[in-house]
KEFI-759302 format. One record per residue (C-alpha): y, x negated, z negated. Coordinates in steps of 0.02 Angstrom, whole numbers. Layout:
! KEFI-759302
       c2       c1       c3
        Y        X        Z
...
//
This chain:
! KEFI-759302
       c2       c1       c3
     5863    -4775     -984
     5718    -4808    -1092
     5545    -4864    -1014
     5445    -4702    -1074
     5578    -4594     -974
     5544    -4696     -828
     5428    -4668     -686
     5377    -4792     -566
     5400    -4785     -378
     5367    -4900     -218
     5491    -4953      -81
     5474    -5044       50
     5494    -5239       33
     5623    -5243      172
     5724    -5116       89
     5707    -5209      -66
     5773    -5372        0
     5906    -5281       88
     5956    -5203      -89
     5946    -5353     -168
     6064    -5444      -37
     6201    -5292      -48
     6204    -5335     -239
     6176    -5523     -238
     6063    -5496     -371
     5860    -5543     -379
     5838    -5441     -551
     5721    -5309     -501
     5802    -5203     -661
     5973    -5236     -579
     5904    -5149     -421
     5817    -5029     -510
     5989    -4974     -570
     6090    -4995     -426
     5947    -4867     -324
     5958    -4744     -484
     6178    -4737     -479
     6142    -4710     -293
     6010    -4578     -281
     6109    -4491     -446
     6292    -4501     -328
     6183    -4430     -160
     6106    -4298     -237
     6293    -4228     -326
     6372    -4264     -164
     6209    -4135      -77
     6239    -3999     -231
     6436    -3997     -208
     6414    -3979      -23
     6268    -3852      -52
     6383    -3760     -196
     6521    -3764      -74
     6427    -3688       88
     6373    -3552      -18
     6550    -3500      -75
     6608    -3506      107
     6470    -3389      138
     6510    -3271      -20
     6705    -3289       30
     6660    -3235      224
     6557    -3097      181
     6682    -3002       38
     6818    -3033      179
     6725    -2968      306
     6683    -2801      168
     6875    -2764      181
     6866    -2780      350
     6947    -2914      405
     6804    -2988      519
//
């Protein structure tokens, strides 16, 4: 990721420390990367599970068109 495509944001110390213990790394661009992988994996994991509600929904609904609810 290049520095001009980069924004800056602020965490909490705590959480910091706590990031940098789950990594055993101090290299605040080693965090940096090790929040980005996790917010990228979350946020596919919350559009699968949103894709997938909504083709339960579309599924129910046809079904329930040919009247089987």
């Amino acid at each position: 990721m290049k520095d001009e495509d980069s924004v800056s944001i602020s965490i909490p110390r705590k959480l910091f420390e706590r990031i940098c213990q789950e990594i055993n790394n101090t290299n605040p661009k080693a965090v940096s990367k090790y929040i980005t992988y996790i917010l990228n994996k979350e946020l596919t994991t919350q559009q699968k599970r949103v894709s997938s509600e909504e083709d339960k929904d579309k599924v129910k609904e046809r079904l329930r068109e040919l009247g089987y609810f």
